[in-house]
N, C-alpha and C positions, 0 to 999 in steps of 0.2 A: 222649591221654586225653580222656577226655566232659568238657566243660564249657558252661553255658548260663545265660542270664542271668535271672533273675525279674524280669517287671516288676511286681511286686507291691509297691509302697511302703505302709508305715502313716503314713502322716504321722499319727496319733493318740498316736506315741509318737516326739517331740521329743529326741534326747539334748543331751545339750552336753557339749563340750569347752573344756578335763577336768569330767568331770565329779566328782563328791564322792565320795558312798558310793553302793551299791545302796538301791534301794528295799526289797528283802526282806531286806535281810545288810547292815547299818550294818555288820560287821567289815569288808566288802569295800569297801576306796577305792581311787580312781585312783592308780597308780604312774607316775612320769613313767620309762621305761625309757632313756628317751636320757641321764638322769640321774645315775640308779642300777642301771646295767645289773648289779651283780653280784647284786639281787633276783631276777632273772629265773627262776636257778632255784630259788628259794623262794616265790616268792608267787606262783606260780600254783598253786593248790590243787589244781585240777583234773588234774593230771598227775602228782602227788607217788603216789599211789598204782599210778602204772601205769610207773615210771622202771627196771622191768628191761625193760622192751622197747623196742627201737630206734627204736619213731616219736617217742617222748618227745624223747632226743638231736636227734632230726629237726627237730621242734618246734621243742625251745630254740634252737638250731641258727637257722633261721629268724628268731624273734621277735628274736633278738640283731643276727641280719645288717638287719632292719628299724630296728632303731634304734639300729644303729651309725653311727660317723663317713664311711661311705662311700655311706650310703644317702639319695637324697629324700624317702622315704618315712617315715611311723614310723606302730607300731602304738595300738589305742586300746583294745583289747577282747579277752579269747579265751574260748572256751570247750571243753572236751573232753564228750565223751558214749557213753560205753561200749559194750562192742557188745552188742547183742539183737538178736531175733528182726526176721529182714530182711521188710518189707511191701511194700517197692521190686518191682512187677512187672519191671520192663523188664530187674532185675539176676537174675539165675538163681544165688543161692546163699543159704547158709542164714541165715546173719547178718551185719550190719554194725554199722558204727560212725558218730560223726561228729564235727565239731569246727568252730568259728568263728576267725573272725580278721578282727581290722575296720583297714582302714589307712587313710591320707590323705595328702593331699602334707605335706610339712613347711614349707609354703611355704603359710603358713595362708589367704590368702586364695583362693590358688588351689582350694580346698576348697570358696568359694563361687559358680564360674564353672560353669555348667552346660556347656559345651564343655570344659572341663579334665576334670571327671567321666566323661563319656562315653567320650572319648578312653583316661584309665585301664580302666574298665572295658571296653572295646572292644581295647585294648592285651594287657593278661591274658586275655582271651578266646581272642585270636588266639593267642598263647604256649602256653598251654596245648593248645590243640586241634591245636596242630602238633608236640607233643611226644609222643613214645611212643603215635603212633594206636594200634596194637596192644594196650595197656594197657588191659581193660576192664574190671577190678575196683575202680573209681574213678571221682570224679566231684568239679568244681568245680562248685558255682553262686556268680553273681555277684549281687550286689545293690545298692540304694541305700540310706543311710537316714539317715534328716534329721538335722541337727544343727545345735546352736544353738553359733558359735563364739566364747566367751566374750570373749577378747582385742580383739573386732572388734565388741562391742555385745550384746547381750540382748535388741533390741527389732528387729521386722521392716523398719522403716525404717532400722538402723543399718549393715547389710551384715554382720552375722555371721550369715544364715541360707545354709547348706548341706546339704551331706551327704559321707558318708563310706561306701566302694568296701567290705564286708560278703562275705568269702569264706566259705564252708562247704563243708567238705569230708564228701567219701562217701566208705568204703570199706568192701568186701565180700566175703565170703571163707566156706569151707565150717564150718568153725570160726573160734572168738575167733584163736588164734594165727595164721590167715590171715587174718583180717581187720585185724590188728594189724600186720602184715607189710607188706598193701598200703594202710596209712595212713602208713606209711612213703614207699613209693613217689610216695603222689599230697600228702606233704609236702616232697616235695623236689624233682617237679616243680613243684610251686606257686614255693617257692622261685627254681627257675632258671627260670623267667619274671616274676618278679620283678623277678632277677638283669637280666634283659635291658628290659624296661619301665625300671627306673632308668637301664639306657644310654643310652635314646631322649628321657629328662628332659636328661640330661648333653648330649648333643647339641641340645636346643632343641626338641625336637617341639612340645614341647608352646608356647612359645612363638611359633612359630613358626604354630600356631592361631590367633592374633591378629595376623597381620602382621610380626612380631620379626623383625629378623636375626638 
């Protein structure tokens, strides 16, 4: 499957972790899912409307295995986005969809090492694009985006400034029911590279960046 990386950063827009509420939607606050995983599928709003079709399960699916007891990862953010009218030249079909997912190491500082970043993002890039070449009604991009990590300080000389690995996913299809279909597909590859990036944490990779045995 396609996946590529934006180097497009806004540093104009700071998040922190956890953060409170939204800025447009005081209803919407930060849920810790490693907490209270049995929220997961209730408070994401975003999907509640669209739970007869199998990318939803997909989804939940995912955001649980993210911040479950077996993962180093946990998630911070998601967002779902319906399908319309496809403007994507390079995708030859009539509509898609799309959807966010913002993760981090669960290993907070790690969040603030620019070599630990890349490596994640560089890691799911590679997973991805080696999974189901064939698969071209789908698409990850990767990104950065800054984040201010609460636990570790609020100010730039404290060491809680980072960022956090921003996946958004494409999918695209002749109709909604096809495009719905193969948001299924490029959520469950995302997931099994993941799956395998969290093996390569378990093993030290990423430690091993800095000299670790």
């Amino acid at each position: 499957m396609d996946a590529f990386i934006s180097k497009q950063i806004d540093n104009s827009a700071l998040r922190s972790h956890p953060w409170t509420s939204m800025v447009s939607d005081d209803s919407s606050v930060y849920i810790d899912f490693k907490q209270q995983p049995k929220l997961i599928r209730s408070a994401i709003e975003d999907l509640i409307p669209f739970k007869k079709w199998g990318f939803v399960e997909q989804f939940y699916a995912l955001i649980e295995w993210v911040n479950g007891p077996r993962s180093l990862l946990e998630s911070n953010d998601c967002v779902f986005n319906p399908a319309e009218n496809n403007s994507d030249q390079q995708y030859p079909y009539a509509k898609k969809c799309s959807a966010r997912l913002m993760v981090l190491f669960r290993d907070i500082p790690e969040n603030c090492q620019a070599k630990s970043i890349d490596w994640l993002i560089q890691n799911i890039l590679q997973h991805v694009t080696t999974t189901k070449p064939g698969f071209k009604a789908g698409a990850i991009c990767l990104s950065q985006s800054p984040t201010c990590y609460l636990v570790l300080g609020n100010q730039p000389d404290t060491g809680g400034i980072g960022h956090q690995v921003t996946l958004t996913f494409f999918a695209y299809g002749k109709n909604d029911r096809r495009c719905y279909e193969n948001m299924q597909e490029v959520l469950s590859i995302a997931q099994s590279s993941l799956l395998r990036v969290n093996k390569g944490i378990q093993n030290g990779e990423v430690d091993a960046l800095y000299g670790a045995s």
